[in-house]
C-alpha positions as CSV (number, residue, x, y, z in Angstrom):
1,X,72.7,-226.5,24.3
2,X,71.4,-225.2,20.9
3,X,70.2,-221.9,20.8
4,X,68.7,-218.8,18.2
5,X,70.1,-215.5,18.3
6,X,69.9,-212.4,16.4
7,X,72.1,-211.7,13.8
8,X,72.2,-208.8,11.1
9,X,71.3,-210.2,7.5
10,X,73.9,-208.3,5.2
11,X,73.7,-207.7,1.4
12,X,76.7,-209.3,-0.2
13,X,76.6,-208.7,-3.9
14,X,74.7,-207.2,-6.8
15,X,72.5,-210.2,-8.8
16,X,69.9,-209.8,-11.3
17,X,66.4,-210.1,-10.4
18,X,65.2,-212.0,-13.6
19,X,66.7,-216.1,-13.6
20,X,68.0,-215.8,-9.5
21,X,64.8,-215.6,-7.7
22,X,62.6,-217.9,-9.7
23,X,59.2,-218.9,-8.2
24,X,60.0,-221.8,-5.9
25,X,59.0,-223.5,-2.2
26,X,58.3,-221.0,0.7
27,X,60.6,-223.7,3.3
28,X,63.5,-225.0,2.8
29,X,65.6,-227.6,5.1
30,X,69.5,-226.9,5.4
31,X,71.1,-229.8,6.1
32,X,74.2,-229.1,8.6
33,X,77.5,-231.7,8.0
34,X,79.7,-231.0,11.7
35,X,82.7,-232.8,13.1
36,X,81.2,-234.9,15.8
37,X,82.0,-234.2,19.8
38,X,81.1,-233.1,22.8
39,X,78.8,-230.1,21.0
40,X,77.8,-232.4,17.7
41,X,76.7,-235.9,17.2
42,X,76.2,-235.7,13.4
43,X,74.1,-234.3,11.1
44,X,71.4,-231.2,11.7
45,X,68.8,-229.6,10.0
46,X,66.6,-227.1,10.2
47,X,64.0,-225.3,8.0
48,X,64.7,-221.8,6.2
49,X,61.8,-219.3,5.6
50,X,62.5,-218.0,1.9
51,X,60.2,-215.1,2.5
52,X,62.1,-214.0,6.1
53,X,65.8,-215.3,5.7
54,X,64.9,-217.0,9.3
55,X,66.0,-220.3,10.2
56,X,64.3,-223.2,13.0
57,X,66.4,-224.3,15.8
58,X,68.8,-227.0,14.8
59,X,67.9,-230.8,15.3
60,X,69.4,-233.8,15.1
61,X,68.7,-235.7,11.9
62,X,70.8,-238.6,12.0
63,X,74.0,-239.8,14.6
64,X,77.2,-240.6,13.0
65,X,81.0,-240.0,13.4
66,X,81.9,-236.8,11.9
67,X,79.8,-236.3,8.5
68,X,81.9,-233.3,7.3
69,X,80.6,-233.2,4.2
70,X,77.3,-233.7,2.9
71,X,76.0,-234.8,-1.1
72,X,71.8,-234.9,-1.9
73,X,71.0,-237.3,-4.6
74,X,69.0,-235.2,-7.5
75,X,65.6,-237.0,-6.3
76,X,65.5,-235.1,-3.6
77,X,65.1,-238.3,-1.7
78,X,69.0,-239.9,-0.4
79,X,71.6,-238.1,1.1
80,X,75.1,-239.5,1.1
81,X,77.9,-238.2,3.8
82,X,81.4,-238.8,4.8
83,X,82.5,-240.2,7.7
84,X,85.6,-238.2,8.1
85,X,88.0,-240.6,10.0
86,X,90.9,-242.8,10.0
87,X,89.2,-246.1,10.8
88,X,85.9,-247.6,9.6
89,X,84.4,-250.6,10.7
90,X,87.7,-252.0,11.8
91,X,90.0,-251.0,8.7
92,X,92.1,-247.8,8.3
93,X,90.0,-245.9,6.2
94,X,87.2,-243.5,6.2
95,X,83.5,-244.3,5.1
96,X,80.4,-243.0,3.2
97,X,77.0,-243.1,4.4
98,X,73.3,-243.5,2.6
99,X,70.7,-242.0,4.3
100,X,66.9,-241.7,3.4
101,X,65.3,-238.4,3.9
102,X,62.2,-238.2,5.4
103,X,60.1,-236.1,3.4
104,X,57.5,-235.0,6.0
105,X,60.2,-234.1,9.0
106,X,63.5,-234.3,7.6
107,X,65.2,-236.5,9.6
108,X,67.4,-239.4,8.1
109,X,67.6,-243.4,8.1
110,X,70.6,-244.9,7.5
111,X,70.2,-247.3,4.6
112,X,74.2,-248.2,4.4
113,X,77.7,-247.5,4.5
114,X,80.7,-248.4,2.9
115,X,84.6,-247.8,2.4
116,X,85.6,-244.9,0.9
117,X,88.9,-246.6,-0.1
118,X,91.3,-244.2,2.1
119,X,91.8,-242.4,5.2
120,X,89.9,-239.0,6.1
121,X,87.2,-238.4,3.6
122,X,86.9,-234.7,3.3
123,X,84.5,-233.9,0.3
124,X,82.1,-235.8,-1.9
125,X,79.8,-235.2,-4.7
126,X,76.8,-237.1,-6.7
127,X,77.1,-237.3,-10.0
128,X,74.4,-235.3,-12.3
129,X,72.4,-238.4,-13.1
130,X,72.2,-239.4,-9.7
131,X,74.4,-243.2,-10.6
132,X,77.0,-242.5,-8.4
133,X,78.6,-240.4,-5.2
134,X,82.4,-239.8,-5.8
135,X,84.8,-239.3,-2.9
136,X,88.2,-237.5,-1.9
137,X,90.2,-238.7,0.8
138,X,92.6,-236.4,2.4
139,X,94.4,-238.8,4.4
140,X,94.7,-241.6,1.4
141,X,95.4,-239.2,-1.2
142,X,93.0,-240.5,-3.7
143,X,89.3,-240.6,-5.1
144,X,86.9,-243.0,-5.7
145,X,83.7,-243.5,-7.2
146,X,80.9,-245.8,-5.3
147,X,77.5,-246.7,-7.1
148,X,74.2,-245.8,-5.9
149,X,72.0,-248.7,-6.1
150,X,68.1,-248.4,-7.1
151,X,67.0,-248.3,-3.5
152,X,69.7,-245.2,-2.7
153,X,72.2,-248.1,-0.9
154,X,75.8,-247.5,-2.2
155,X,77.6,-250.1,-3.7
156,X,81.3,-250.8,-3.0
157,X,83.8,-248.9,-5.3
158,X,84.1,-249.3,-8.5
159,X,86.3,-246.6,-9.5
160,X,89.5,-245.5,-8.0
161,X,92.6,-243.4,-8.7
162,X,96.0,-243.0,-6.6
163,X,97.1,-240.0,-6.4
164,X,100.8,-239.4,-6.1
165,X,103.9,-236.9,-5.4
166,X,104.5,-234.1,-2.9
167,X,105.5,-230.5,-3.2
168,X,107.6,-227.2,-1.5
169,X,105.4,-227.0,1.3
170,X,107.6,-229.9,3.8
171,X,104.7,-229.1,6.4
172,X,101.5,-230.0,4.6
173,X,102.7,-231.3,1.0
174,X,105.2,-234.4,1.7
175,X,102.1,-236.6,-0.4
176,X,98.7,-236.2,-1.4
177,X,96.2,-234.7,-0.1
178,X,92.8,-235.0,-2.4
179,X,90.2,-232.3,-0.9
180,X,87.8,-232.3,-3.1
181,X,86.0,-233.9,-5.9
182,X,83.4,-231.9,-8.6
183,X,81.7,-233.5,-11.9
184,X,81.7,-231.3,-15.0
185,X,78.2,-229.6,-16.2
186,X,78.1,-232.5,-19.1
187,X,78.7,-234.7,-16.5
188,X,81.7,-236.4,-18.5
189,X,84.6,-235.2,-16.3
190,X,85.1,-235.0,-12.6
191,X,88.2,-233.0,-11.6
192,X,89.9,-233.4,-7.5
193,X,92.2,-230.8,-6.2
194,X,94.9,-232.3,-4.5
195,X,96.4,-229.3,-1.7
196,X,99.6,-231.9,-1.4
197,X,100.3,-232.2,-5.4
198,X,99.3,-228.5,-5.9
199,X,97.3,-229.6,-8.6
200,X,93.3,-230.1,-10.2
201,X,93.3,-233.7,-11.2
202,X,90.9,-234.3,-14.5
203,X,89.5,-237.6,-14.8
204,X,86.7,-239.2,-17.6
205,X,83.5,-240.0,-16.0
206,X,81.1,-242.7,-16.7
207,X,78.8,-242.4,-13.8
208,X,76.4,-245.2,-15.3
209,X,79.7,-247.8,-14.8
210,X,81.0,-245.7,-11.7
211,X,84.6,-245.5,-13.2
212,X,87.1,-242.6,-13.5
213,X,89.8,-242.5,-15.7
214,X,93.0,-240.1,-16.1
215,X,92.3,-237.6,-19.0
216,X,95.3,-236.4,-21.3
217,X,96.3,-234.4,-20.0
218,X,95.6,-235.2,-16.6
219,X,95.8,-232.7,-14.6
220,X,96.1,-228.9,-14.3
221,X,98.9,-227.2,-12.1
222,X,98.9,-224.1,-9.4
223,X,101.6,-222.4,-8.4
224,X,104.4,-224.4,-5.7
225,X,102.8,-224.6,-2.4
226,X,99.3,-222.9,-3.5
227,X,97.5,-226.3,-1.6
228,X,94.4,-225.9,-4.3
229,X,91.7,-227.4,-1.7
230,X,88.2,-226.2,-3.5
231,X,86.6,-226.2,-7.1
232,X,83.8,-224.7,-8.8
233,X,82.2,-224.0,-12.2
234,X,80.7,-221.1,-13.6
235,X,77.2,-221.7,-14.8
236,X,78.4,-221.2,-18.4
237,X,80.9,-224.0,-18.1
238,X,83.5,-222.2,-20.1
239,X,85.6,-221.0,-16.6
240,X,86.6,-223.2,-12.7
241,X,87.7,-221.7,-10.6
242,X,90.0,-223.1,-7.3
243,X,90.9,-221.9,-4.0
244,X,94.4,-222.4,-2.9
245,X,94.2,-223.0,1.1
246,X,98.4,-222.3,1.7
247,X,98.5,-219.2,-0.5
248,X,95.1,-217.4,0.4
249,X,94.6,-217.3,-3.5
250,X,91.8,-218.2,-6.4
251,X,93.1,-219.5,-9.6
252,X,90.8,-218.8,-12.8
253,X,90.6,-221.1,-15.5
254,X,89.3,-221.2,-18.8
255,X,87.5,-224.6,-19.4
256,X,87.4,-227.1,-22.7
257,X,84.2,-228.8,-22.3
258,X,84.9,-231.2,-25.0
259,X,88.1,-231.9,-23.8
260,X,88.3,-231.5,-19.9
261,X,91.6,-229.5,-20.4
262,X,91.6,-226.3,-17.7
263,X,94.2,-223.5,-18.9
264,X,94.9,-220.6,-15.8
265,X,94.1,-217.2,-16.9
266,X,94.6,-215.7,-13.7
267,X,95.5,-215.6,-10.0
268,X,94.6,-213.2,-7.2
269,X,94.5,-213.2,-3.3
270,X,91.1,-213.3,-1.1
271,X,92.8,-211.2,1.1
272,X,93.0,-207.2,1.7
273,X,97.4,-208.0,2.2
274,X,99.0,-210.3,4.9
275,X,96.5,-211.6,7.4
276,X,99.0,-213.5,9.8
277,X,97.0,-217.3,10.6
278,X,94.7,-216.9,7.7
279,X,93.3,-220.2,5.3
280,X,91.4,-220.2,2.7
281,X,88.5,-223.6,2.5
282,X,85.6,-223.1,0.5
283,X,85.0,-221.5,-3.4
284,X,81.6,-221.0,-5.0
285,X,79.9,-219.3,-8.1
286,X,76.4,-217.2,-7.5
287,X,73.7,-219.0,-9.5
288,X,74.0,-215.8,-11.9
289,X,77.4,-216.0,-13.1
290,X,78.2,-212.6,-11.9
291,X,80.2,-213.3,-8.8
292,X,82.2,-215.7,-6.8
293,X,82.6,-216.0,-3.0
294,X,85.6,-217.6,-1.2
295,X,85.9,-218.3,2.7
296,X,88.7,-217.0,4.6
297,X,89.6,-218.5,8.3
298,X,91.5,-216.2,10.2
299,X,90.5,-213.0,8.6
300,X,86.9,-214.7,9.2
301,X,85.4,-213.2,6.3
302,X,84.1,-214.1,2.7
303,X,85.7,-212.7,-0.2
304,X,83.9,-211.3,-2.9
305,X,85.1,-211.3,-6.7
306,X,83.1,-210.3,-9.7
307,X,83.3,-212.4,-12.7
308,X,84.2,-210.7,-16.1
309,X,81.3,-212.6,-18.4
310,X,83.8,-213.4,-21.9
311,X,87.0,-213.6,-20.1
312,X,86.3,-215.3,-16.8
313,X,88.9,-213.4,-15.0
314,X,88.1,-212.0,-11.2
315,X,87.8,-208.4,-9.5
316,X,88.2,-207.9,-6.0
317,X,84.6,-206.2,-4.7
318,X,84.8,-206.5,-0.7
319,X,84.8,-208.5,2.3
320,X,82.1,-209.6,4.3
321,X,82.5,-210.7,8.2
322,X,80.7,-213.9,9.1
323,X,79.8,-212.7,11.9
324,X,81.5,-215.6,13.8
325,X,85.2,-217.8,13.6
326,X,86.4,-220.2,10.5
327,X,84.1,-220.3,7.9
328,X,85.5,-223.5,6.9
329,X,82.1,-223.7,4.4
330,X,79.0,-221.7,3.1
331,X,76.1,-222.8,1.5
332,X,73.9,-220.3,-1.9
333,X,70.7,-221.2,-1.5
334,X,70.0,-222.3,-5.7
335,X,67.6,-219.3,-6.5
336,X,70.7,-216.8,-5.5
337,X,69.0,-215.1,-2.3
338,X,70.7,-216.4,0.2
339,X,74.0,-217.4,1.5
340,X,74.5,-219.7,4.8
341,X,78.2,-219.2,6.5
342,X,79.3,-222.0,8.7
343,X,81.6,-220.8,11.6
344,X,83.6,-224.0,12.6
345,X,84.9,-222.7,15.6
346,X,82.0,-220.4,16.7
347,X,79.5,-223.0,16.7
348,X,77.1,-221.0,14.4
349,X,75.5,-220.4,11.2
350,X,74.6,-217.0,9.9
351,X,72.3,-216.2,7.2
352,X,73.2,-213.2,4.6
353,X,70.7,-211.8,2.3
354,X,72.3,-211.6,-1.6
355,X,70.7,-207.8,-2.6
356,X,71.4,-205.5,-5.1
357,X,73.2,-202.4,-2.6
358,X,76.8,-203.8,-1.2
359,X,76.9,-203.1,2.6
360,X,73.5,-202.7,2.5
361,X,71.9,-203.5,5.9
362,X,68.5,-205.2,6.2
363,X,66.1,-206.9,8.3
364,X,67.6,-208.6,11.2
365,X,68.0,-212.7,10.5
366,X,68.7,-215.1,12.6
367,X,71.8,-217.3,13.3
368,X,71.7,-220.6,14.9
369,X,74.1,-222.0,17.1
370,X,75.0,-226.1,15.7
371,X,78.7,-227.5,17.3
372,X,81.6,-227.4,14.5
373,X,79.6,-227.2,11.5
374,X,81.0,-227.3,8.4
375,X,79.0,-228.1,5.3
376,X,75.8,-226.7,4.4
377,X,73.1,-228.4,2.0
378,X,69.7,-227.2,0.8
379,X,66.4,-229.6,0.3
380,X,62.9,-227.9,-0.8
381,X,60.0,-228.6,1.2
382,X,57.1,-229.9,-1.0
């Protein structure tokens, strides 16, 4: 049964005031991907106070087979998730799902679904212009790219790559593995880290066509058996940055917007030494530029990092518990203020407030108690 309890709201990291906390909606919804069973039967959502950090209980928004990971169209309006399985309407692959979004309760109508062109679709994005959702698929080992039609429906693919090779790790990386897909900020590249390759796959983008081509070069390589899994931008778009699940590491690149070519300029762990059963999942950039959070499961905590402004390169600031087990995501609320850590295996979500003070304790928040949740999405509330 879904439940509220307390929880402590936490500072995490230092951000400016000016350009992170920008005049916007009192309410927000957070939309709640989960792996559907006996606890979760698809996707949630609930509302978040801006002005208290306090989330509503959980409800169900829509019923479908395990929507891991969640996209919102840039209307505000569609929202697009994977169906993380094996088999889809009869074929051995996963699927993507349309939904409407009810702008007065939030809850979601299924307007289609179709193929995702592989087995176990993990991550997917929308494009910046809203033309077209792109998709990794874990099991397959390759990406595609699926239109979005006028009335938010998805068309069947019309882009897709195969990604192929293996690496040291004979456990995980005997093929591909694509975990995730992200578009450029010009919206002319999309890049997939592939944990079974160890490398960040760079592909041209035309979202109006829904194609993706290899880029020369194209791709950009970790070190043997890093599994790079997630990938982010800095706001500027000069740096990316990917977490590498097997070796508990972030690489830092330098990024060529004109080109799409990533160059490493550094490497560092997410992890105070050797945390025995630890993973790393998710990577993300604070709306100001100045720091960069990754999730560790095992050590159950997210890593902090400031970001050096010219270079791109990473400090290690801190740790911060979740406050529950396998934060296998997190969401940043855009304006900065908050961050929303997903606990997989706890059941919960936990809301930290972004301050100025490290360590700095607050105003109790709340945390909410969703089965195996795993991606978290945010939706203003006109």
């Amino acid at each position: 049964m879904l439940h509220r309890m307390l929880a402590c709201v936490l500072s995490l990291a230092f951000f400016s005031a000016t350009g992170c906390q920008a005049a916007g909606p009192d309410t927000y919804r957070v939309y709640l991907g989960t792996y559907t069973n006996k606890d979760s039967k698809g996707i949630y959502v609930c509302e978040l106070d801006m002005k208290t950090g306090t989330l509503t209980e959980p409800r169900l928004a829509a019923e479908t087979r395990s929507p891991s990971f969640l996209a919102v169209h840039p209307n505000n309006q569609w929202l697009y998730a994977v169906g993380e399985v094996s088999e889809w309407q009869g074929e051995k692959t996963g699927g993507v799902s349309a939904f409407a979004i009810d702008a007065k309760t939030g809850s979601l109508t299924l307007l289609n679904a179709q193929s995702s062109r592989g087995t176990g679709p993990c991550h997917l994005v929308v494009d910046k212009t809203g033309s077209c959702v792109l998709v990794a698929n874990y099991g397959g080992g390759n990406v595609a790219a699926l239109p979005i039609e006028k009335d938010g429906k998805l068309g069947e693919a019309t882009g897709f790559n195969q990604h192929t090779g293996s690496s040291v790790n004979q456990s995980r990386q005997k093929g591909p593995h694509a975990h995730s897909i992200n578009v450029s900020p010009n919206n002319d590249f999309a890049f997939a880290a592939d944990l079974g390759t160890d490398k960040v796959y760079v592909y041209k983008l035309d979202a109006k066509k829904g194609t993706i081509e290899p880029n020369s070069p194209d791709a950009a390589s970790v070190a043997p058996g890093a599994g790079p899994r997630h990938f982010a931008f800095h706001p500027s778009g000069k740096f990316a940055y990917v977490i590498n699940e097997l070796h508990q590491t972030v690489t830092a690149f330098s990024y060529d917007a004109k080109t799409g070519v990533l160059t490493e300029v550094q490497t560092i762990s997410t992890v105070p030494g050797e945390v025995k059963g630890n993973s790393t999942a998710e990577v993300q950039v604070h709306p100001s530029g100045k720091f960069l959070y990754g999730s560790n499961r095992g050590h159950d905590s997210l890593a902090i990092f400031a970001i050096d402004q010219s270079t791109g390169k990473l400090t290690a600031v801190g740790h911060q518990p979740i406050g529950g087990k396998t934060p296998r995501n997190f969401g940043i609320h855009p304006t900065g203020t908050y961050i929303l850590a997903a606990g997989q295996n706890s059941a919960s979500v936990v809301v930290f407030r972004v301050d100025q003070a490290i360590g700095k304790r607050t105003e109790p928040g709340i945390l909410i108690t969703v089965g195996s949740p795993v991606c978290v999405k945010f939706v203003p509330v006109k």
